[in-house]
C-alpha positions as CSV (number, residue, x, y, z in Angstrom):
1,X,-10.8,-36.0,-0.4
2,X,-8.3,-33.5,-0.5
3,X,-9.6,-30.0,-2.1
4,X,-8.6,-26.4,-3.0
5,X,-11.4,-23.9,-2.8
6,X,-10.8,-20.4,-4.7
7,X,-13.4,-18.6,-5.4
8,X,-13.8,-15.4,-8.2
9,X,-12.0,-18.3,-10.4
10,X,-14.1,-16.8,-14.0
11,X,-10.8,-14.0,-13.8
12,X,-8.4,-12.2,-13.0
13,X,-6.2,-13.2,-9.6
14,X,-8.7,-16.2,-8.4
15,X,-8.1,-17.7,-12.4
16,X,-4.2,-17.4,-11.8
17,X,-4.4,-19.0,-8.5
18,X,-6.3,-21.8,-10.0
19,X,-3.8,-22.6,-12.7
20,X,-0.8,-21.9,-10.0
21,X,-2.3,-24.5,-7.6
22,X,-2.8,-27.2,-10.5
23,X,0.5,-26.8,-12.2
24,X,2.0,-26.8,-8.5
25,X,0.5,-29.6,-6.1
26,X,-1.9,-32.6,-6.5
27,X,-5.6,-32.0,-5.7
28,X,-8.5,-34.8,-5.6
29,X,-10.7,-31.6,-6.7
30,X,-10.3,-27.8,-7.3
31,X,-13.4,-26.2,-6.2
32,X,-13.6,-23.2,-8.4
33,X,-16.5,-20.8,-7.3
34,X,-17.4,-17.4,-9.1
35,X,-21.0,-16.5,-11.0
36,X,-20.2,-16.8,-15.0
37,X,-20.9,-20.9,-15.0
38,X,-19.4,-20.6,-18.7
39,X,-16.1,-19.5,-17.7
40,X,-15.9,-21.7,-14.7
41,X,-16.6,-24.9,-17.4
42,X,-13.5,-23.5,-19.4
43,X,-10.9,-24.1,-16.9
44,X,-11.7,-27.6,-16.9
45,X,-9.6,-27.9,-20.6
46,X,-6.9,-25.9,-19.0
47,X,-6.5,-27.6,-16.2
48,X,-5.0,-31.5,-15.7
49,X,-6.6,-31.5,-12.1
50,X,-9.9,-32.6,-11.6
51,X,-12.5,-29.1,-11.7
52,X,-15.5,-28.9,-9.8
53,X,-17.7,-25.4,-11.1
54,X,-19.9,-24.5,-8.3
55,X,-21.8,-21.4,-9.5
56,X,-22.5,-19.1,-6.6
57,X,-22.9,-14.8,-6.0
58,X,-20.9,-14.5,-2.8
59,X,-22.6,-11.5,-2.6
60,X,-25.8,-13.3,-1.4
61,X,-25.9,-15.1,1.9
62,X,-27.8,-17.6,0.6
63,X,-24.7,-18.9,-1.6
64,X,-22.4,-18.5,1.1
65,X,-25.0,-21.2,3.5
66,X,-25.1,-23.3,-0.2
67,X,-21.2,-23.6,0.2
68,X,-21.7,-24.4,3.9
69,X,-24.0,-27.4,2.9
70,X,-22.0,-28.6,0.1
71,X,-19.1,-28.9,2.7
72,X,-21.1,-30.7,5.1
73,X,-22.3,-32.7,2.6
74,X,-18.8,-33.9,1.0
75,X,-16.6,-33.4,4.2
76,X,-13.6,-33.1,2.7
77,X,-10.1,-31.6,3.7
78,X,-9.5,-28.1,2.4
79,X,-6.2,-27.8,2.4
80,X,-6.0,-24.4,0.6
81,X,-8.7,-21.2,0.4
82,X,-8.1,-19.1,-2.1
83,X,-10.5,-15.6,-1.1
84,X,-9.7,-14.0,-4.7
85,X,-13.6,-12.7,-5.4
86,X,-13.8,-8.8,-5.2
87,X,-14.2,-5.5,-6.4
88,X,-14.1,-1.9,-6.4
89,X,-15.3,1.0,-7.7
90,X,-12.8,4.6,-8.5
91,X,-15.3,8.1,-8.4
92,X,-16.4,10.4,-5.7
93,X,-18.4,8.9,-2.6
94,X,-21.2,10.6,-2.4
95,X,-22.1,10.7,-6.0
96,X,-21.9,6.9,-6.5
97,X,-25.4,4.8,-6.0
98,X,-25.0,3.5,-2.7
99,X,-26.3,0.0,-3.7
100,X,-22.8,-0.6,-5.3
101,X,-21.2,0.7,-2.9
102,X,-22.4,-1.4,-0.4
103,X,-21.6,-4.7,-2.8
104,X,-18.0,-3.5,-2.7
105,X,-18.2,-4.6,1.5
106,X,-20.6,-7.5,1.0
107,X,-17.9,-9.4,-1.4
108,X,-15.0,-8.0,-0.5
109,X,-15.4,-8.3,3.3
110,X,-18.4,-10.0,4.5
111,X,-17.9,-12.7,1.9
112,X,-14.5,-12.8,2.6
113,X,-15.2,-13.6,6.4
114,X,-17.7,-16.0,5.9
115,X,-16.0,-18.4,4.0
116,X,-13.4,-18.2,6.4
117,X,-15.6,-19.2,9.1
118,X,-17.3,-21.6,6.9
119,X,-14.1,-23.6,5.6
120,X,-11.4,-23.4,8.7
121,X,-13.3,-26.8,10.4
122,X,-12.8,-28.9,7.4
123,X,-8.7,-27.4,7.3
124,X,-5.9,-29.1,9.1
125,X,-2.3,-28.7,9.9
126,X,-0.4,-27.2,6.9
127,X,-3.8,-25.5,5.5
128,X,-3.2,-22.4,3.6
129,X,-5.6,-19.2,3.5
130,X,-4.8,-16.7,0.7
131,X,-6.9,-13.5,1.3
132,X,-6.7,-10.6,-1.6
133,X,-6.4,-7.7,-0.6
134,X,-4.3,-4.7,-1.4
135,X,-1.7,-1.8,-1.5
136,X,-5.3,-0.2,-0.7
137,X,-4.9,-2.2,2.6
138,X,-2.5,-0.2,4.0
139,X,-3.9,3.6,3.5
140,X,-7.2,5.5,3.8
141,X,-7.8,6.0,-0.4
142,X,-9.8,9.1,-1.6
143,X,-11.3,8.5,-4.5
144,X,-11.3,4.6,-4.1
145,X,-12.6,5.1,-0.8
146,X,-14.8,2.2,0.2
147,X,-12.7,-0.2,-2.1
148,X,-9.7,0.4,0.2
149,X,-11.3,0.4,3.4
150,X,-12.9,-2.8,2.9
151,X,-9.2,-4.2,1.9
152,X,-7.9,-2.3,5.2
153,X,-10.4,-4.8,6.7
154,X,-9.0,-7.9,5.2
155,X,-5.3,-7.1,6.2
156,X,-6.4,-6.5,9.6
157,X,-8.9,-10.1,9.4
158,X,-5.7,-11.7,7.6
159,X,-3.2,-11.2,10.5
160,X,-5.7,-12.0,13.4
161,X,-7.0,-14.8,11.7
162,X,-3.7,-16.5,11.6
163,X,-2.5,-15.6,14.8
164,X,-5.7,-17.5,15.9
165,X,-5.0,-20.7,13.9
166,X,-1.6,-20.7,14.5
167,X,-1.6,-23.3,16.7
168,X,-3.7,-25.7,14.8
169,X,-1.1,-25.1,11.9
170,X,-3.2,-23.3,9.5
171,X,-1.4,-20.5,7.8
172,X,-3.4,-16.8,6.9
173,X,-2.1,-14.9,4.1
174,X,-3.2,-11.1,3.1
175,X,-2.1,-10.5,-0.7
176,X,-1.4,-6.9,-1.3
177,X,-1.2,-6.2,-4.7
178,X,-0.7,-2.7,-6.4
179,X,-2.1,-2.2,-10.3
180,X,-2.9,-5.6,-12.3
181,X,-3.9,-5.6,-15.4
182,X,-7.1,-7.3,-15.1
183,X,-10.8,-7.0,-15.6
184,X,-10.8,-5.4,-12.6
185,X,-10.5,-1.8,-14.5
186,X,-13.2,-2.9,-16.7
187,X,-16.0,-2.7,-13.6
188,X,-14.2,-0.2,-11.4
189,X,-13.2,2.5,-14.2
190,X,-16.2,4.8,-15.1
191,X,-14.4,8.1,-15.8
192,X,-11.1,9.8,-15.6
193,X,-11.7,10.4,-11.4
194,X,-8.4,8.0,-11.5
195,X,-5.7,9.0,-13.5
196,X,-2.0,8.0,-12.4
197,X,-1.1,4.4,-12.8
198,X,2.2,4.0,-11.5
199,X,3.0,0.6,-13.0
200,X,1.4,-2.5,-13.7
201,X,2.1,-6.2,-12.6
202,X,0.5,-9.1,-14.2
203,X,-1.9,-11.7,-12.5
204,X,0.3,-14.7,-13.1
205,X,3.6,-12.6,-11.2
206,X,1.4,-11.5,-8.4
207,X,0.7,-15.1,-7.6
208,X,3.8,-16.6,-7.9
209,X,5.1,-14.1,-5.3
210,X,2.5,-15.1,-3.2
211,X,3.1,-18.9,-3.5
212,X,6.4,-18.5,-2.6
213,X,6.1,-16.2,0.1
214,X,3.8,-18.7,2.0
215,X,6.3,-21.4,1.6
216,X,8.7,-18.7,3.5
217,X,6.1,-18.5,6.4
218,X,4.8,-14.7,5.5
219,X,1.9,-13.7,6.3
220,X,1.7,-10.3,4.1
221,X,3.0,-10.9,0.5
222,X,3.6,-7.4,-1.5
223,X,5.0,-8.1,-4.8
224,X,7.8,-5.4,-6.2
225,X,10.4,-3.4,-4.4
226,X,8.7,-0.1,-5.2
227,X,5.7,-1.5,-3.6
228,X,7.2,-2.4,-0.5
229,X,9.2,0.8,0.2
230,X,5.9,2.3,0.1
231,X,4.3,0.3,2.4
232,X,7.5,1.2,4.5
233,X,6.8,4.6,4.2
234,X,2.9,4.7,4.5
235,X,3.6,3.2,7.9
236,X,5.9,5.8,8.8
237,X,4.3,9.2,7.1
238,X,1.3,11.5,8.5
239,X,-1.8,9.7,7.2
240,X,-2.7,13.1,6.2
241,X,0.2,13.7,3.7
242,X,0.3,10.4,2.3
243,X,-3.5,11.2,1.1
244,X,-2.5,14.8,-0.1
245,X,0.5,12.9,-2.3
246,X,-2.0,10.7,-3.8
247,X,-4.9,13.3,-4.4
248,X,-1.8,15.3,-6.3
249,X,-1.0,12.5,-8.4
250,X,-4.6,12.1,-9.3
251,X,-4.8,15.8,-10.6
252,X,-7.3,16.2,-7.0
């Protein structure tokens, strides 16, 4: 049974991947993982594939060992992992509950890792691994702090990962998105800590960029020209000036 697995399908980029993959290839099953069952039962009328919902918080260990069984169980061939689940949070570190905080790592990074681990023995030659991260990835972020370290983390995960699969012909993909319009604002938005936006990119463009850019054999896809100049010159600038330019265009 051939499968794609994507999990934060109820929104956002992990939705958009799921209607990409079943306008785009042939599936026996889409595996669509998140915790809003409701949501995860709609994209079966949107959808001409075959949908499997498998309510699970990623967040918990325990669902992460549930997905381990059910894979056991079904054996099939994953030949694409979509890592779309996250989240973030925009306000001053030390005045935010810690609790959330630490969520941010749990799904964003530890998550993110463990279905990695979890999936790559039931994957083959010409498997695909989509990891979202972010232009966060690429920059120490006051402000969003732990948010962008934990996408830091996936870049850095991303691009080992796949040079350790290379060989077995699995490819590793970090997505590094900047501003979506989303519900991501509606969870990480609490006041006005935040305030320049740039510009926006929808959901739907961010994931066609990144379809394509894995059928070119990249392993970082950054959607925009803007974005990637800046990438270009985060690499190259003081890590301390390219803070001090983003504290400035927050009002900091």
């Amino acid at each position: 049974m051939k499968i794609a697995v994507i999990t934060g399908a109820s929104s956002g980029m992990g939705r958009e991947f799921v209607y990409a993959l079943d306008r785009e290839e042939e599936f026996d099953e889409l595996w669509v993982i998140a915790r809003r069952e409701e949501r995860l039962q709609a994209l079966r009328q949107r959808c001409r594939g075959r949908v499997r919902p498998i309510v699970l918080d990623l967040q918990s260990r325990e669902s992460c060992r549930a997905y381990q069984a059910l894979l056991a169980e079904e054996k099939p061939e994953v030949a694409v992992l979509v890592n779309g689940a996250g989240f973030g949070l925009f306000g001053v570190f030390a005045q935010m509950d810690l609790d959330r905080q630490l969520d941010i790592i749990d799904l964003n990074a530890r998550a993110l890792t463990a279905m990695c681990h979890v999936t790559v023995p039931y994957m083959s030659r010409g498997g695909r691994i989509y990891n979202l991260g972010s232009m966060s990835s690429w920059q120490p972020v006051p402000y969003i702090n732990v948010y962008g370290a934990s996408k830091a983390y996936v870049l850095s995960f991303s691009r080992a990962l796949g040079v350790e699969l290379k060989d077995k012909g699995i490819r590793v993909m970090a997505v590094c998105p900047g501003w979506i319009k989303t519900e991501f604002f509606d969870h990480a938005v609490r006041d006005d800590t935040i305030r320049y936006y740039n510009r926006y990119y929808t959901a739907q463009q961010v994931v066609d960029k990144a379809l394509k850019d894995m059928k070119k054999g990249k392993t970082v896809s950054v959607l925009g020209l803007p974005e990637r100049v800046q990438v270009l010159l985060v690499k190259h600038l003081p890590v301390g000036l390219v803070m001090k330019t983003w504290c400035r265009q927050q009002g900091k």
